[in-house]
C-alpha positions in Angstrom: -107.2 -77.4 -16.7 -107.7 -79.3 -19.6 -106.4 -82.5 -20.2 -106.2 -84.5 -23.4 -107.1 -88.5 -23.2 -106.0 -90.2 -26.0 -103.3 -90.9 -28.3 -103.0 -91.4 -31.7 -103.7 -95.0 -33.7 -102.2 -95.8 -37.3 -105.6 -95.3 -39.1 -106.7 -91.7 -36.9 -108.0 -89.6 -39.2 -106.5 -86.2 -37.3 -103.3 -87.0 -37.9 -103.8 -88.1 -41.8 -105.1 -84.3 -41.5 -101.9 -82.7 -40.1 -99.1 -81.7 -42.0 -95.7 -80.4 -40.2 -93.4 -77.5 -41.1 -90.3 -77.1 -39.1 -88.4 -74.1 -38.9 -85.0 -74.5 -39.6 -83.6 -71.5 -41.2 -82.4 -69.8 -38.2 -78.9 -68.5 -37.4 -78.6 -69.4 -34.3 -76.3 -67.1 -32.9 -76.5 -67.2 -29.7 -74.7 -70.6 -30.4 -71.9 -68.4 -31.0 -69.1 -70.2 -33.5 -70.8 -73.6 -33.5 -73.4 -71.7 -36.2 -70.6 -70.2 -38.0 -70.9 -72.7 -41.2 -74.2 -74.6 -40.3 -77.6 -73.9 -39.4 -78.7 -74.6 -35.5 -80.7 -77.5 -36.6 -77.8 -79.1 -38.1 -75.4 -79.0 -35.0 -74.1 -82.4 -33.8 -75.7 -83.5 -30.4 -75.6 -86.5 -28.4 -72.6 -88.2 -30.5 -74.5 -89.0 -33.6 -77.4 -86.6 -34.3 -77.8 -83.6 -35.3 -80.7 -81.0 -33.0 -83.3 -81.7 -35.8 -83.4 -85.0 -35.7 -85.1 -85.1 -32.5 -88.0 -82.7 -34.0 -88.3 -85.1 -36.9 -88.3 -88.3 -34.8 -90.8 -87.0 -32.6 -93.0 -86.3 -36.1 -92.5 -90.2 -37.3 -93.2 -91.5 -34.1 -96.7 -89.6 -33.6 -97.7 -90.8 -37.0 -97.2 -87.2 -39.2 -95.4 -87.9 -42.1 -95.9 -85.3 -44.6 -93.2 -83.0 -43.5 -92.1 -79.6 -44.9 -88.4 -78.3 -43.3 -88.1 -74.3 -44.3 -84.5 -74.0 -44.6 -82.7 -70.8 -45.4 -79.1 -69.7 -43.6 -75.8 -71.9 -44.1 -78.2 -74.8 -45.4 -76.0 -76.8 -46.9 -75.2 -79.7 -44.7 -78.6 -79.4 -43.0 -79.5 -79.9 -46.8 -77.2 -83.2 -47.3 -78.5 -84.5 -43.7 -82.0 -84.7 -44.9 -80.8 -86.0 -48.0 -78.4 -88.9 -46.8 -80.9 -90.0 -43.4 -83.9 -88.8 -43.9 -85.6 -90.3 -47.8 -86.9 -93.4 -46.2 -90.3 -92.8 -46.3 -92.9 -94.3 -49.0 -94.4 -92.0 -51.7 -96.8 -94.5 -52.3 -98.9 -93.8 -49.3 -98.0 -89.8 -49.5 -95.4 -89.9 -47.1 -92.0 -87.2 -47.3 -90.0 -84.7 -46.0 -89.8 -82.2 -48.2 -86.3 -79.9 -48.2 -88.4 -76.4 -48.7 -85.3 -73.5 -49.7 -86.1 -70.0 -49.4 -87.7 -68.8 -52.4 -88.3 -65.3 -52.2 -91.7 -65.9 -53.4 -93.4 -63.0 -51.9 -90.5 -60.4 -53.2 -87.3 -59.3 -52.6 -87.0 -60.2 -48.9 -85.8 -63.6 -47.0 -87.7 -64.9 -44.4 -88.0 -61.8 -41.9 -89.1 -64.0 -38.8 -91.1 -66.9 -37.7 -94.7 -66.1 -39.4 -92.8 -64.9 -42.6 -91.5 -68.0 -43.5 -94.8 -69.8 -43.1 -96.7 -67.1 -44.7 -94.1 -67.2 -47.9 -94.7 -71.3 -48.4 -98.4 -70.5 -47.7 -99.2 -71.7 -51.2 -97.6 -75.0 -51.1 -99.5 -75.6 -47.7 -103.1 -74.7 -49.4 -102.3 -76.7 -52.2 -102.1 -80.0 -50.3 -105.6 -79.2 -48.9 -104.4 -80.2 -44.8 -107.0 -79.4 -42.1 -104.6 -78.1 -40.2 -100.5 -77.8 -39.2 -98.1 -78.1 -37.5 -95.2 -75.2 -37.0 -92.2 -76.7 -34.8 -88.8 -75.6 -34.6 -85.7 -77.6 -35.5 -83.4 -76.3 -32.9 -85.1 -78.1 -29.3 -83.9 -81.2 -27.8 -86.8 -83.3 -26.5 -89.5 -86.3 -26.8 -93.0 -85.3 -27.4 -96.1 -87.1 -29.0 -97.4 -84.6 -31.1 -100.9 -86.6 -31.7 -102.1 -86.3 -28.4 -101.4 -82.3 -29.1 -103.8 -82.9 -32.3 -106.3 -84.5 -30.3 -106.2 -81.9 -28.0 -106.6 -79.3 -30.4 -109.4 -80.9 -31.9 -111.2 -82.1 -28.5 -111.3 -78.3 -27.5 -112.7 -77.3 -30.8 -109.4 -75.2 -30.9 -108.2 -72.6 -34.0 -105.2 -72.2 -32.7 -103.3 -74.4 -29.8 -99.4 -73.5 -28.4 -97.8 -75.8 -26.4 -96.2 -74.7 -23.4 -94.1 -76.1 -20.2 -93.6 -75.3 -16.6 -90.1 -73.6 -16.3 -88.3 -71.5 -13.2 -89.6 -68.0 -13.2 -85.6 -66.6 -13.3 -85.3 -68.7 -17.0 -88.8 -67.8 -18.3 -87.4 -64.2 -19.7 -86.2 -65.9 -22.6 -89.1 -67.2 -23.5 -92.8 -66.5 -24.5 -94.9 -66.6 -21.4 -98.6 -67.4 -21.6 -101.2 -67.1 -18.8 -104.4 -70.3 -19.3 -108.0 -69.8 -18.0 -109.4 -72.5 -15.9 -110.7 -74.5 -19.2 -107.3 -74.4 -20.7 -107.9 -71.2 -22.7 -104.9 -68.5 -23.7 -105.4 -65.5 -21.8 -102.0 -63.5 -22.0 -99.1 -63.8 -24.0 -96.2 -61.8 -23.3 -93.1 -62.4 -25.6 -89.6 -62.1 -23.2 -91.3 -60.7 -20.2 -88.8 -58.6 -17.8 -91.2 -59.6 -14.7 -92.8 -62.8 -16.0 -96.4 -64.1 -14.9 -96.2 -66.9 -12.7 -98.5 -70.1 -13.0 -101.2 -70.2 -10.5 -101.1 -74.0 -10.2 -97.0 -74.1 -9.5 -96.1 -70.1 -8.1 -92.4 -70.6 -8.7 -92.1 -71.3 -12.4 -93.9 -69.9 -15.6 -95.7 -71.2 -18.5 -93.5 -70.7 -21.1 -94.4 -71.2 -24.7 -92.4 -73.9 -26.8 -92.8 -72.8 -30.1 -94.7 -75.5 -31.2 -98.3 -74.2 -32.7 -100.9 -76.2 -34.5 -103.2 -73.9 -36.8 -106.4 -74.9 -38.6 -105.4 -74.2 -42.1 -108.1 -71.6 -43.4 -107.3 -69.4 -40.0 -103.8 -69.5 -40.9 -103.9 -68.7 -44.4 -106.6 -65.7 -43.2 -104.3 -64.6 -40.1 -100.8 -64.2 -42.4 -102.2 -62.9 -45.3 -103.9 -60.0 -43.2 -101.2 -59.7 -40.5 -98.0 -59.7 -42.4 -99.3 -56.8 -44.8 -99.3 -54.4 -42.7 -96.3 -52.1 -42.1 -93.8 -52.1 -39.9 -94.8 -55.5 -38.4 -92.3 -58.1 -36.7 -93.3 -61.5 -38.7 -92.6 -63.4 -35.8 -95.3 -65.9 -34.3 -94.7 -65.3 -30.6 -94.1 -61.3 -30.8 -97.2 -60.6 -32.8 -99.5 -63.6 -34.5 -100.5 -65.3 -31.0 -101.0 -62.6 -29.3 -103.2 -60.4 -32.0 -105.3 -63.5 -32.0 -106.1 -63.9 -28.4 -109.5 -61.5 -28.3 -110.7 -63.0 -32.1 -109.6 -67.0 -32.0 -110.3 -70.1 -29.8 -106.2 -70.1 -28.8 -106.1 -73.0 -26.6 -102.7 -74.2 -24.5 -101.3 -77.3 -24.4 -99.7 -78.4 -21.2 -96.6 -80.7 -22.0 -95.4 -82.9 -19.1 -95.0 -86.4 -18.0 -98.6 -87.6 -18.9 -98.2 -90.0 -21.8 -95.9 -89.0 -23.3 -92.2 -91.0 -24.0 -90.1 -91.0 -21.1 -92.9 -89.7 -19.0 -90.8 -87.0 -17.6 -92.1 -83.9 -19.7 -88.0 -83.1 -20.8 -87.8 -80.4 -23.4 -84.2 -78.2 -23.8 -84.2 -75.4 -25.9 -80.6 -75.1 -26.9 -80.0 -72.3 -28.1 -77.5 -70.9 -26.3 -73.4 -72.5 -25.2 -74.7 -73.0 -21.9 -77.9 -74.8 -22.8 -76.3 -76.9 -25.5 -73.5 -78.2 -22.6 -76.2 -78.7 -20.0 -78.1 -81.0 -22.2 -75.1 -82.3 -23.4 -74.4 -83.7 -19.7 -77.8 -84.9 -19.3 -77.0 -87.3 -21.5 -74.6 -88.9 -19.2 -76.5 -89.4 -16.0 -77.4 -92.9 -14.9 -80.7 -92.6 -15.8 -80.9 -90.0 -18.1 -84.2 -87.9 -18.4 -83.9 -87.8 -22.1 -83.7 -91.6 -22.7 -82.0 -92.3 -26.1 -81.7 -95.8 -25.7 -85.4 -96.5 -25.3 -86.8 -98.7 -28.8 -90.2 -98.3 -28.2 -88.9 -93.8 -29.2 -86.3 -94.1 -31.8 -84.5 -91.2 -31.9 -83.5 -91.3 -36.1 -80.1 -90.6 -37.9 -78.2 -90.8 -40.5 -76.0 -93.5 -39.4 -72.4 -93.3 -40.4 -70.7 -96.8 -41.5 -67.9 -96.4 -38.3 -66.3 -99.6 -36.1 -67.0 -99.7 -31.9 -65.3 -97.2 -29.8 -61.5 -98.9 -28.7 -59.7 -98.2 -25.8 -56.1 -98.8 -26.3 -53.2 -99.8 -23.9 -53.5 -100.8 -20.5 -49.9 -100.0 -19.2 -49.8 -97.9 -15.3 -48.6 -95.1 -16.6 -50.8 -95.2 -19.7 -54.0 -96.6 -19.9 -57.3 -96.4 -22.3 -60.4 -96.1 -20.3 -63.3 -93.8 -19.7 -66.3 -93.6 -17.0 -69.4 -91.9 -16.6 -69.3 -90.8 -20.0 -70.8 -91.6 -23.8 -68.9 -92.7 -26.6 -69.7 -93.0 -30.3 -68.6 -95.2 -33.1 -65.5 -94.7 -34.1 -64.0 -93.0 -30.8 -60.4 -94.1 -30.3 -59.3 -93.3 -26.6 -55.1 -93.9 -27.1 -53.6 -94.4 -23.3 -55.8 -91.4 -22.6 -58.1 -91.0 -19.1 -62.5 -89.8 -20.4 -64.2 -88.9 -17.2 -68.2 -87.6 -17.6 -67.5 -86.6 -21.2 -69.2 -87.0 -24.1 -67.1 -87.8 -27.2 -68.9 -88.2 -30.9 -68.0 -90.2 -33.7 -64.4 -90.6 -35.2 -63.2 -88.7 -31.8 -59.6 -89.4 -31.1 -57.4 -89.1 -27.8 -54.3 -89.6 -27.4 -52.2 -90.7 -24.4 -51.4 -89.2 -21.5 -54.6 -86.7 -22.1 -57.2 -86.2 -19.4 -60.8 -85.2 -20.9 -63.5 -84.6 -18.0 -66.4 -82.7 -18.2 -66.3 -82.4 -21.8 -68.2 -82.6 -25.3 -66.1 -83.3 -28.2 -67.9 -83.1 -31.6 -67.4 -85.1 -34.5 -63.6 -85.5 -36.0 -62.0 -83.7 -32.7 -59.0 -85.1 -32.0 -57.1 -84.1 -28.7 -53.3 -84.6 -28.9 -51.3 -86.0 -26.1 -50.4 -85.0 -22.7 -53.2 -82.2 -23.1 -55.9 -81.5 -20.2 -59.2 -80.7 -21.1 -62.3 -79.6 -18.5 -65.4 -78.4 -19.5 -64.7 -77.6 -23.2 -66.4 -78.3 -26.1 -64.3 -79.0 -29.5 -65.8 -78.0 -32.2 -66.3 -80.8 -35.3 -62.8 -81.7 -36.7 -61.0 -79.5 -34.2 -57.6 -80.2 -34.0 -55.6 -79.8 -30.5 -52.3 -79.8 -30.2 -49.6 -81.6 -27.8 -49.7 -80.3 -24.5 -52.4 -78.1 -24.4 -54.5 -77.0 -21.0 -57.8 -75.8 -21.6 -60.2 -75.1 -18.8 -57.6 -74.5 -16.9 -56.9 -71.0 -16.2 -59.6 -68.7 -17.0 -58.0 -65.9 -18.2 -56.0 -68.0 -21.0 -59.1 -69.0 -21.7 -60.6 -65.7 -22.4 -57.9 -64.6 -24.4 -57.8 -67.4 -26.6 -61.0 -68.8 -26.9 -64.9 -68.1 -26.6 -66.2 -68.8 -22.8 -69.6 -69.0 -22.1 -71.1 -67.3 -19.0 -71.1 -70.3 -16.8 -67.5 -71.0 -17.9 -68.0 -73.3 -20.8 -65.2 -73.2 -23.4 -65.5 -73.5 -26.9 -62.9 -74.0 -29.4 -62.7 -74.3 -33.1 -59.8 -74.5 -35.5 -60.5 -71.3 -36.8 -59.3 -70.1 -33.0 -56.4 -72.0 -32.7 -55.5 -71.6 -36.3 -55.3 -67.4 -35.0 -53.7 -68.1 -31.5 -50.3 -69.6 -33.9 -50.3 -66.6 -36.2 
């Protein structure tokens, strides 16, 4: 199989050429209440960050910084994020992110899928005169260098190139499953497979797409404008671009992994789902965590929020401050209160006589006292009152809040706000 050999320098031409869109206009619903009031893109993760700040990191890192983000549902603080942590680059040398709203410019419609948004921005692409770009989405947790995907693309003499990864063949139904020839070429691409196509080189997992494309420019502009007139069609990339081009276009795929890129460990989470979101969650919180936040030479990039160090206060017997195994942001005040393998964001609070374990509490949750919490996430600024179990008792549970299929518990104000009336 193919294997790309380089990465990118300051002054590489390729990347000058490459401009990035992400999608971030999704609702996200399999994210259940966590999407009720924000887009998937602008959830909190790993105490400080919201999802799409990993996909723009991984852009300033690999040297692409003309950005487009294509925003569309509940885009308001996804909007203000940008705003507040993400204007630092310099016009000067033609660097931005541009905040790209729906616009409707096509007709009456909102983005129908995928393609459609890109097609309906199409003009402002053209009109920067790129070589080619870059279509991510703003919702995946991971560390990639996206030059060495460029160089790749333009090594092969590629039109179109989809990244992909290795992934268990019982998880690959969620996903886009692609089939390489021996030179690295796309064969088969079958969107959400019930029996998927298992990779000859590993027989127990699939080579599942990551929706992350890189189109030259003139066969994108061709492929949309074409495609997405005709009726009754999906506008989605996966269910019917990629695919329709297979027999007409060099479609290349890229293999992501360990080789070269940060981390050297080939993590990628797509989070889209409770489940997901609390498994990488607890990633976080391993020894040696595969998704390595704390590594300079990778910054992951925020907007950082002007909070004091996380305190621990009282150290009495019967009520004492103190946490282990777990992540805590600025601002965290743990009150006499026991944190085991939890994950607690910025301005969390706990109070004494609380046990957290096995949790994720969001930004502003605060967790009254002599409550027991296990394997719950609080929503941002969610309020729990004295003496509360949660992830306890099942049932309770499932009468009072939204549990996920591996037993994951999410609660919101909105939930608790209905359980006292």
């Amino acid at each position: 199989m193919s294997e790309n050999r380089y990465s990118h320098v300051s002054s590489n031409r390729l990347i000058r050429g490459t401009t990035a869109m992400i999608l971030a206009g999704g609702k996200g619903t399999r994210l259940r209440e966590l999407t009720n009031r924000v887009a998937k893109p602008a959830v909190s993760f790993g105490g400080k960050y919201r999802i799409i700040d990993f996909t723009l990191s991984n852009c300033v890192n690999s040297g692409i910084r003309r950005i487009g983000v294509l925003t569309q549902y509940m885009a308001h603080d996804l909007i203000m994020h940008l705003l507040s942590g993400w204007q630092f680059f310099n016009s000067a040398l033609d660097e931005q992110v541009s905040i790209i709203p729906a616009q409707q410019r096509t007709g009456e419609e909102w983005y129908r899928g995928t393609a459609d948004a890109i097609y309906q921005n199409l003009d402002l692409i053209d009109s920067e005169r790129f070589d080619r770009v870059l279509i991510l989405g703003g919702d995946h947790v991971y560390k990639m260098d996206y030059s060495r995907m460029v160089n790749f693309h333009a090594e092969n003499d590629a039109e179109v190139t989809v990244a992909c990864i290795r992934t268990p063949l019982d998880k690959a139904t969620s996903f886009g499953v692609m089939g390489l020839s021996k030179d690295g070429r796309v064969e088969s691409f079958d969107e959400k497979p019930s029996d998927p196509k298992c990779d000859p080189y590993s027989p127990d997992h699939a080579l599942v797409s990551m929706g992350i494309y890189i189109f030259n420019t003139d066969v994108l502009d061709a492929e949309l404008r074409a495609a997405l007139l005709q009726p009754g069609y999906a506008h989605d990339f996966g269910h019917n671009i990629i695919p329709s081009l297979l027999d007409k276009r060099r479609v290349f795929g890229y293999v992501f992994g360990a080789n070269g890129h940060p981390g050297n460990n080939g993590y990628w989470r797509d989070v889209g789902d409770l489940d997901a979101y609390y498994e990488a969650s607890m990633d976080l919180l391993a020894p040696e965590p595969e998704l390595n936040m704390y590594d300079a030479q990778w910054p992951i990039i925020t907007d950082q929020k002007q909070r004091p160090g996380a305190k621990f206060v009282f150290d009495d017997d019967d009520r004492r401050g103190y946490a282990v195994d777990s992540m805590l942001s600025a601002g965290v005040i743990v009150s006499g209160a026991y944190i085991k393998h939890s994950l607690l964001s910025f301005d969390v609070r706990v109070e004494e006589h609380s046990n957290v374990h096995d949790c994720v509490l969001l930004p502003g949750a605060q967790v009254g006292k002599n409550c027991q919490l296990h394997k719950v996430i609080l929503a941002e600024n969610c309020v729990i009152p004295d003496g509360m179990q949660i992830g306890i008792n099942p049932e309770d549970d499932k009468a009072r809040f939204t549990v996920s299929d591996n037993g994951v518990v999410l609660v919101t104000n909105e939930m608790l706000t209905s359980e006292r009336t």
